[in-house]
C-alpha positions in Angstrom: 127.7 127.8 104.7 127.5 129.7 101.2 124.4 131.8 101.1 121.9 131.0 98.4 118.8 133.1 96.5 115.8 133.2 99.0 113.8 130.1 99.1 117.0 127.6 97.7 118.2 126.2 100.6 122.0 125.0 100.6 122.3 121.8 99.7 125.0 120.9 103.0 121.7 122.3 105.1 119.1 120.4 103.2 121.1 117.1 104.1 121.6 117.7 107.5 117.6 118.8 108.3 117.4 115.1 106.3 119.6 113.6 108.6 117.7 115.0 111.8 114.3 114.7 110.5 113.9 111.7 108.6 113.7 108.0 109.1 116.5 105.6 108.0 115.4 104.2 104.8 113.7 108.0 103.4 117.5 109.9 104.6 118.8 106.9 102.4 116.3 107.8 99.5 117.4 110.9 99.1 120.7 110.5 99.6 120.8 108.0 97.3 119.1 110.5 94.9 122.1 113.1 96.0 124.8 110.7 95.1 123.5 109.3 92.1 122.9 112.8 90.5 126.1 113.9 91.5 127.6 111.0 89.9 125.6 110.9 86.5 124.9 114.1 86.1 126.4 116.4 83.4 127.2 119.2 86.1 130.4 121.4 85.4 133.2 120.1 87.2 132.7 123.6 89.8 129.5 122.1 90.5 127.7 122.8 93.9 127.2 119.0 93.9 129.8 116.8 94.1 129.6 112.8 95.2 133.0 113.6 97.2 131.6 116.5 99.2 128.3 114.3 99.7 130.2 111.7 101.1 132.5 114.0 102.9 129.7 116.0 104.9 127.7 112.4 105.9 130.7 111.2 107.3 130.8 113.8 110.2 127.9 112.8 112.0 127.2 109.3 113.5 123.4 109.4 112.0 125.2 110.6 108.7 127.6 107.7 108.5 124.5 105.3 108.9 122.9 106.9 106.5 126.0 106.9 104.0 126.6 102.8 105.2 122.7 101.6 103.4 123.6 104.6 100.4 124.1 103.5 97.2 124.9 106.2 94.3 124.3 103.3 91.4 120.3 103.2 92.7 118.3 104.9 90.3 115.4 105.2 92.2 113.4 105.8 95.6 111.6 102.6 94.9 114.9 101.3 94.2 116.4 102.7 97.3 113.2 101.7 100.3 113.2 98.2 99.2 117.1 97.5 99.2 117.7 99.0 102.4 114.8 97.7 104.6 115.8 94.3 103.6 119.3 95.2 104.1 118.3 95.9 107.7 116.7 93.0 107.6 119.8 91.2 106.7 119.1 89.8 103.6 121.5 90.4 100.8 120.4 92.8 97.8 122.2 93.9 94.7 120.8 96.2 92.9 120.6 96.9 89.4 122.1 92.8 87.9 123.1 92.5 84.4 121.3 89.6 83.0 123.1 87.8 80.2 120.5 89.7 78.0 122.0 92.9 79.0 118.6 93.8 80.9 119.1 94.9 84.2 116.8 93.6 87.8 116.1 96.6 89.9 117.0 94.6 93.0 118.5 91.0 93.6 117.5 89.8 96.9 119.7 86.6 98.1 120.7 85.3 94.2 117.1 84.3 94.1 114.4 86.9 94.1 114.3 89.7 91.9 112.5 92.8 92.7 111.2 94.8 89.6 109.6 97.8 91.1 107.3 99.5 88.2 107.1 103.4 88.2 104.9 105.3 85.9 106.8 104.4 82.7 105.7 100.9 82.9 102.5 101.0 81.9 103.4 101.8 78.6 102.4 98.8 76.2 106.1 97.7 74.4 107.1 98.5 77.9 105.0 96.4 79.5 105.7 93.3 76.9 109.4 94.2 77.3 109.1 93.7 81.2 107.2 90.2 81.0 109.6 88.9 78.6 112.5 90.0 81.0 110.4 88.0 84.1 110.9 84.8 81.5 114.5 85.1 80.9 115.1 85.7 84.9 113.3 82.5 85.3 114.8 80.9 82.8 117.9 81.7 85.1 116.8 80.4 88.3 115.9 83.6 89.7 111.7 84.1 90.8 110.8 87.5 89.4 108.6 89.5 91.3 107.0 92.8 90.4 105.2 95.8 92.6 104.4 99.3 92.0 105.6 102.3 93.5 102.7 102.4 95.7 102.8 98.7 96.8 106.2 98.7 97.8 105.8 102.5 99.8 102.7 101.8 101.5 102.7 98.0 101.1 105.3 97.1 102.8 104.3 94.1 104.4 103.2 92.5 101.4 105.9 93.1 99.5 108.0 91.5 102.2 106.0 88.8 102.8 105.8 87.7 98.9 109.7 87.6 99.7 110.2 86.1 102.5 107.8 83.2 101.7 109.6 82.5 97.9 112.5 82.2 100.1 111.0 79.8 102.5 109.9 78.0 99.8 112.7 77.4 97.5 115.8 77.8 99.8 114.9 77.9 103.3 118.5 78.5 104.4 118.7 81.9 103.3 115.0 83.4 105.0 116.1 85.3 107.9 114.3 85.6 111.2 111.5 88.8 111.4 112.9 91.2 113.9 110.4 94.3 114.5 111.3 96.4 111.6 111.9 100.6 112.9 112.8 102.0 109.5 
């Protein structure tokens, strides 16, 4: 393992005390993070971090392929990442970041029906917050129920965020709610 200045760990050995330490969907979270930098980032092409060597160093451990099955280097977000892969566990399907025909994106897509918008800091921001209602309209103007919850909601709110969910899909199309298992993410 290259050595590093004192105090920066490697980032091989900061992945594998997250895959050790940490619960499904928060090794997901920040591998998601990991991936998505790796891929997005402006980094020199001799880069410490690369998406290859990412995916190259989950794949040698069971937990790490796990991990690297729920990743997803297109989610922007840890509130992007918890959501998609608890209901992925779950069963449900989830795309994440939908082109409308606006060009505005849904953070989450959950079964072509629900959309997830989940609102960080930058959302309280007034045009932001009239931009985000006025996307809600056009995603119902599709067909698709928009649904919005903060960071906090959907961290340390879990339930109700998956209830709302679950009971829109109950509602409006039954056939695609899937049974409550205990949940150990």
């Amino acid at each position: 393992m290259p050595e590093a200045p004192f105090g920066i760990v490697p980032w091989p050995q900061a992945l594998q005390h997250t895959l050790k330490r940490l619960e499904l969907a928060d090794a997901v979270a920040v591998v998601d993070g990991l991936l998505h930098t790796a891929r997005n980032s402006k980094l020199p092409a001799n880069s410490a971090l690369r998406e290859d060597q990412i995916r190259v160093e989950l794949s040698r451990t069971p937990n790490g392929r796990q991990v690297l099955a729920f990743s997803d280097a297109d989610s922007e977000s840890i509130i992007e990442s918890f959501p998609r892969v608890r209901l992925r566990i779950l069963g449900y399907d989830v795309k994440i970041q939908v082109r409308l025909p606006s060009r505005e994106r849904l953070d989450l897509l959950i079964e072509g029906v629900v959309s997830l918008e989940a609102d960080g800091r930058g959302h309280a921001e007034p045009g932001r917050y009239v931009q985000d209602h006025a996307k809600a309209a056009r995603s119902a103007q599709l067909g698709i129920i928009p649904l919005r919850f903060t960071f906090a909601q959907i961290i340390y709110d879990w339930d109700l965020v998956l209830s709302s969910i679950e009971n829109l899909l109950a509602r409006f199309c039954p056939e695609k709610l899937r049974p409550r298992v205990p949940q150990t993410v």
